[in-house]
N, C-alpha and C positions, 0 to 999 in steps of 0.2 A: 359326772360322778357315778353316775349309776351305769352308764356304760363301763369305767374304768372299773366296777365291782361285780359285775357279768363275765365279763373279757378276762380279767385279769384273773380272778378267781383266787388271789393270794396269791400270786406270785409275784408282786410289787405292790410297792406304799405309794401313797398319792401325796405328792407335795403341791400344795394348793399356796402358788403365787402369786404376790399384789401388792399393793400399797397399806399402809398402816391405816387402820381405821377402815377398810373397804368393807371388812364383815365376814370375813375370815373365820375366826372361830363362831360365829354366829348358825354358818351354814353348813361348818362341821357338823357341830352340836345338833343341828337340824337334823342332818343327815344321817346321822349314828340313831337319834329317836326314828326315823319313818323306816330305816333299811335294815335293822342289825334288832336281834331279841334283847344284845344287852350291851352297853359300850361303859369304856374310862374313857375322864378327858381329862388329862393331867396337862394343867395350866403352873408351868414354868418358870413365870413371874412371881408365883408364889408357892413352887414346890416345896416341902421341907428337909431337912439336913437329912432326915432318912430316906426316904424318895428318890434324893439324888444320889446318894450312896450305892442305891442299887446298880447304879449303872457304870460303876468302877470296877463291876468284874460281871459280863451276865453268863456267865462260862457254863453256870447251873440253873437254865431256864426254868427248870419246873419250880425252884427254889423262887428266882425272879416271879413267876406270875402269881404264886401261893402268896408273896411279899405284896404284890400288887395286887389283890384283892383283899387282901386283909387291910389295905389301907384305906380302899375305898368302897370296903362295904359292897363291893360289886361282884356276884359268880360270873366268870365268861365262862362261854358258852364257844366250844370246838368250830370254826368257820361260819358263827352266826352270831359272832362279839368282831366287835373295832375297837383299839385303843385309838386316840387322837393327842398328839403329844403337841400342845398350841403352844406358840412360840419357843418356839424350837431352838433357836439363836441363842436362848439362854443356856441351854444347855447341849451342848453340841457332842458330850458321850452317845447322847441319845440318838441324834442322828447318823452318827457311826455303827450305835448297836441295830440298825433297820435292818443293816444284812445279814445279821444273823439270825434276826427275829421275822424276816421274811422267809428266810431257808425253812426253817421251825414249821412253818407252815399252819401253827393254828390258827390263828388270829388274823384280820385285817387291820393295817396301819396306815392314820392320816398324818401325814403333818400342816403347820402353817406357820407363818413368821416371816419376820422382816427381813425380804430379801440383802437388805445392806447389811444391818447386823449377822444373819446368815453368813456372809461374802467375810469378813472380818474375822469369825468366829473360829472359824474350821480349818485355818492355815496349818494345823496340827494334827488334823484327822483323818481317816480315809471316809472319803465321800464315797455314799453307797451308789452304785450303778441302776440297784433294783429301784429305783422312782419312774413313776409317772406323772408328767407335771401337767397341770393346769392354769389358766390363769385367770384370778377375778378381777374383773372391771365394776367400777361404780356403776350404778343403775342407769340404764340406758332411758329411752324417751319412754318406752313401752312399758318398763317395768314404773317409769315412775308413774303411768296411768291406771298399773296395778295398782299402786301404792295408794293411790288416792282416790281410788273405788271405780274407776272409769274403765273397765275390765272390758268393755264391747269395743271402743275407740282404738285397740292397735290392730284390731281383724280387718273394722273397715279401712285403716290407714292402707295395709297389705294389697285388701280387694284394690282399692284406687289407682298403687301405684301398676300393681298389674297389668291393669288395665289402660295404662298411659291417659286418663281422663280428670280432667278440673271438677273437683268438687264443690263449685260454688259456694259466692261471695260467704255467703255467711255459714257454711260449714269452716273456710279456708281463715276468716278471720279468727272464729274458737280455736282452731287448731296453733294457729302462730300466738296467738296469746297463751295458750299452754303452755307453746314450746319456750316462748320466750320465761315463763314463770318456773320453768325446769332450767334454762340456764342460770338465773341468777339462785336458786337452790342449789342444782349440780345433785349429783348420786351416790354420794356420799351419805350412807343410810342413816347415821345423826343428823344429819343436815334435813334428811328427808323427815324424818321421826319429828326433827322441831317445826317444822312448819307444820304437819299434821297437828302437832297439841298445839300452838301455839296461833297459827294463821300471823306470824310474826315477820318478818323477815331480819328486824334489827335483830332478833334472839338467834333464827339464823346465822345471822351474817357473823355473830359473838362464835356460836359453835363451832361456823368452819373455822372461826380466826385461833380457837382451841387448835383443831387439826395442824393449821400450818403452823403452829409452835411445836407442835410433835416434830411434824417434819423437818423443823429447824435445827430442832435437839436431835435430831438422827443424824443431818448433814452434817453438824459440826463436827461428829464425832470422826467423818472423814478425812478431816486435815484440820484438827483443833490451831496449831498455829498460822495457818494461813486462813482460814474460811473460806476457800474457794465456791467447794458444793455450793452452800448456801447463798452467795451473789449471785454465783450462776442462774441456780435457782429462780431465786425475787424475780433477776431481771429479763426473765420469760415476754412479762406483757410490754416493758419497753422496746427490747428488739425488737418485739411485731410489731407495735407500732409505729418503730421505724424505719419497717416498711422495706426492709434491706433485702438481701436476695440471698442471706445466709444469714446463722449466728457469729456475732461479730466480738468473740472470745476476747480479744485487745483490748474492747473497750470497758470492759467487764473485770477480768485479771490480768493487767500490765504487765509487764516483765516475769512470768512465769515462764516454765520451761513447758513447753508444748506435751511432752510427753507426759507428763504430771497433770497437764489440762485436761488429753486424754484419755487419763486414766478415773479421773472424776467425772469426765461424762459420760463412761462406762458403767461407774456404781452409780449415776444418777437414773441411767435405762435400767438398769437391772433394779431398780428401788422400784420400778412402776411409779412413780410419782411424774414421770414427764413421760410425753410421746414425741420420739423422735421420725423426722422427713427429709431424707437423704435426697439431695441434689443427681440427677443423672446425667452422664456425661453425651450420652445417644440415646433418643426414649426408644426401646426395641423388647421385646418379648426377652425377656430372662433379665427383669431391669437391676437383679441384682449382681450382675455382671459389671453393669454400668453406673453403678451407684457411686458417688463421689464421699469417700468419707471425709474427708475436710473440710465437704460443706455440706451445712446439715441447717434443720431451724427445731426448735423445740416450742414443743405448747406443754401445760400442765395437763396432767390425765382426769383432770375434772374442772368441766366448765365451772362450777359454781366457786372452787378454791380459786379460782381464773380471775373470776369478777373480783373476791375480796382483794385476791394477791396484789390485784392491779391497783386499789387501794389503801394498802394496809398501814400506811406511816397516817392515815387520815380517820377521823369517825365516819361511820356509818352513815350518816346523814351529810358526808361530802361526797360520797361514792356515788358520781354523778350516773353510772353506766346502772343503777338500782334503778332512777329516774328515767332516764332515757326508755330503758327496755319497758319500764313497767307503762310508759306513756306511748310505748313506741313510734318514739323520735329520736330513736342512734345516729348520732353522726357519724357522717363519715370516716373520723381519724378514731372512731370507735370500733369499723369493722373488725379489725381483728379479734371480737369476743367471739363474732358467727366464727372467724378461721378458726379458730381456738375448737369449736364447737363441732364443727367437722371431722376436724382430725380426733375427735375422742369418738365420733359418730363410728367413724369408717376405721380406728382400729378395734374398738369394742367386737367387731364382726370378722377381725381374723385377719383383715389386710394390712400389707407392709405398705406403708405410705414414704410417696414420692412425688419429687416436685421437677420442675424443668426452667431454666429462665436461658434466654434468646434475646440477642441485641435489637433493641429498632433499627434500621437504615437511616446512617446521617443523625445520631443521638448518641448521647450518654445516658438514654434509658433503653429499660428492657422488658421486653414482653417475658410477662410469667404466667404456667401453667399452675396456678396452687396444686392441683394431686391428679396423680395418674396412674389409675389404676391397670392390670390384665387381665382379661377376659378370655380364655381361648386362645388365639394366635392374633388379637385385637388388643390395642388399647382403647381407655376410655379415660381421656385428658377429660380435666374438673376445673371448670373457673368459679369463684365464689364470689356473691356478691350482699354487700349487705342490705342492700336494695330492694327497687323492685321494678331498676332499670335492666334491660332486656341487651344494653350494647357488651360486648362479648368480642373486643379485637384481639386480644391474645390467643380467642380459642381460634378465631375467622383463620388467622396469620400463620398457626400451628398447625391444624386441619389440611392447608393448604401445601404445605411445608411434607408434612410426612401423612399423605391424604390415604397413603396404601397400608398401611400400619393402626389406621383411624378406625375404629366401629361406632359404638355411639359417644357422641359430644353433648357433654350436660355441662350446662348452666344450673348453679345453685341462687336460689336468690328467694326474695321475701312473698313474694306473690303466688298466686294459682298457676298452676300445670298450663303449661303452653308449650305449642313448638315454635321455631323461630328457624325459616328452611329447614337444614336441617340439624339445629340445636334442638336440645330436649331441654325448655326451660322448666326445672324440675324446683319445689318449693323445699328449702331447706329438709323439715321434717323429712323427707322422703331421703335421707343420704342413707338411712340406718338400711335400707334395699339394698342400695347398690353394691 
């Protein structure tokens, strides 16, 4: 953000995209107090009949801004004031009026909102060209170490992986117990907020279950008579658990027309509420070339809504993966919370995530790469494990397969830093590097 307001210098508004609840207007508001002498934040969910008025003709700017500080009791101040027009989706004049209030040039403008609602809203508008988007992700591992006073804990995590060295036994067990008490919270700053007052996790587990009813009341509104969004949705943790080698849309929406399907798994990425991992057809350098769009797998964009979601027709105190993690003792047909966990790890940090699956010889199964990433003119095929077994035949098989294409080969899994010839068996925590 504070690059975007150096760089830009007012010549575009920042549209700061994410999921509902991420904290959105939160870091506006921040933002506008530490960097600007004086800011408006006009919250749109409850602007009033005058307010929105204004934005039914802004033809007479000076008129408009004299209007808008007389409402909010605020002087701006010539390229050293922000407005911030937070949910925005409500009102979508406003975000048509951005181009001419960025031509204007006095002012810097943020926006935020529901990218679904947004996508819905503006079929009528002209969408302004002058944005700069960003996107927020729920709190990653480091921040939630912020969060919880443990401020020294992400510099050494950094130094270690650097340094390709095992942090011993008992630095390596605090660490996984952390990690595992951030995934059943997740980064979802209410989520975080409650377990700080609270040291709760049923009050937790109540607040995400708050969230995902937002998100339910948002997907509806995608196809109120079919529901599609929102099954699709839900049944996130069951696809992975069934362990399948794509999302298996049939089993989910019957008889729908494909093109309809994909058009809601489209406002499901663009909601930031799920991360999508596109199948590739040749794992090679520019894998967006080779990315299969018809087969894809989806995780939710926060482990912790992950955990409840996986539970949610149940209480709190049936939600066995609470137990498991907190004991840790995850079973097996429970890994996919660590996949789940990855893929929020490794997109939080800017990567397009991709996966690879390859037949056995003489079987109806198939070796899979969970993610592979590009490094240079290298990839870096990802096996995960929820484990803290070290066997790794999908990566041995692949390795060997496209060995000239290969740089490093990591193992994700439960345990301390090891090599394994030449696998780098790297301890989950450590993905948020890669």
């Amino acid at each position: 953000m504070v690059r975007w307001k150096n760089e830009s210098k007012g010549s575009s508004a920042l549209l700061i995209e994410g999921a509902r609840r991420v904290g959105k207007s939160t870091i506006a508001k921040t933002f506008a107090e530490n960097e600007y002498k004086s800011y408006i934040l006009i919250d749109f969910t409850k602007a009033s009949k005058r307010l929105n008025e204004l934005f039914e003709d802004i033809t007479d700017l000076d008129f408009f801004f004299l209007n808008l500080q007389n409402i909010y009791g605020v002087s701006l101040i010539k390229r050293e004031s922000v407005i911030i027009f937070d949910e925005i989706q409500f009102q979508p004049l406003a975000r048509q009026a951005i181009k001419h209030l960025v031509a204007d040039g006095r002012y810097d403008y943020i926006e935020t909102g529901s990218l679904i609602s947004i996508q819905r809203n503006v079929q009528n508008i002209l969408i302004p060209s002058e944005e700069s988007k960003i996107t927020l992700y729920p709190m990653d591992f480091d921040e939630f170490y912020w969060a919880t006073g443990k401020k020294d804990m992400p510099e050494l995590l950094s130094q270690a992986y650097q340094m390709h060295r095992p942090l011993g036994d008992a630095t390596h067990r605090k660490l996984m117990r952390d990690l595992r008490l951030y995934m059943l919270v997740g980064g979802m700053p209410q989520a975080v907020e409650s377990y700080l007052s609270s040291n709760d996790l049923r009050i937790v587990d109540n607040k995400k279950r708050e969230i995902l009813d937002l998100y339910e009341s948002d997907l509806r509104k995608l196809d109120p008579s079919s529901n599609i969004a929102s099954r699709l949705f839900r049944a996130i943790p069951n696809q992975l658990n069934n362990n399948a080698s794509r999302y298996m849309t049939r089993s989910v929406a019957p008889n729908q027309r494909i093109e309809k399907i994909e058009s809601i798994i489209a406002d499901l990425e663009d909601s930031k509420t799920v991360i999508m991992a596109h199948h590739i057809n040749d794992p090679n350098i520019g894998m967006g070339m080779f990315q299969d769009f018809d087969r894809y797998k989806m995780f939710i964009a926060d482990t912790g809504l992950f955990v409840t979601l996986a539970f949610l027709e149940k209480k709190y105190t049936e939600n066995v993966i609470y137990q498991k993690l907190l004991s840790d003792k995850l079973d097996a047909n429970l890994g996919y919370v660590y996949e789940n966990l990855v893929a929020q790890m490794l997109i939080s940090q800017g990567n397009k995530l991709f996966y690879y699956t390859f037949p056995v010889p003489d079987s109806n199964h198939n070796y899979e790469i969970d993610f592979i990433l590009s490094r240079g003119n290298k990839l870096v095929p990802i096996e995960v494990k929820s484990s803290g077994y070290k066997t790794h035949k999908s990566l041995d098989v692949f390795c060997n397969i496209f060995s000239k294409r290969v740089g490093d080969r990591i193992l994700l899994y439960t345990k301390d830093f090891s090599k394994d010839s030449e696998t780098l068996c790297m301890p989950i925590y450590y993905t948020q590097f890669l």
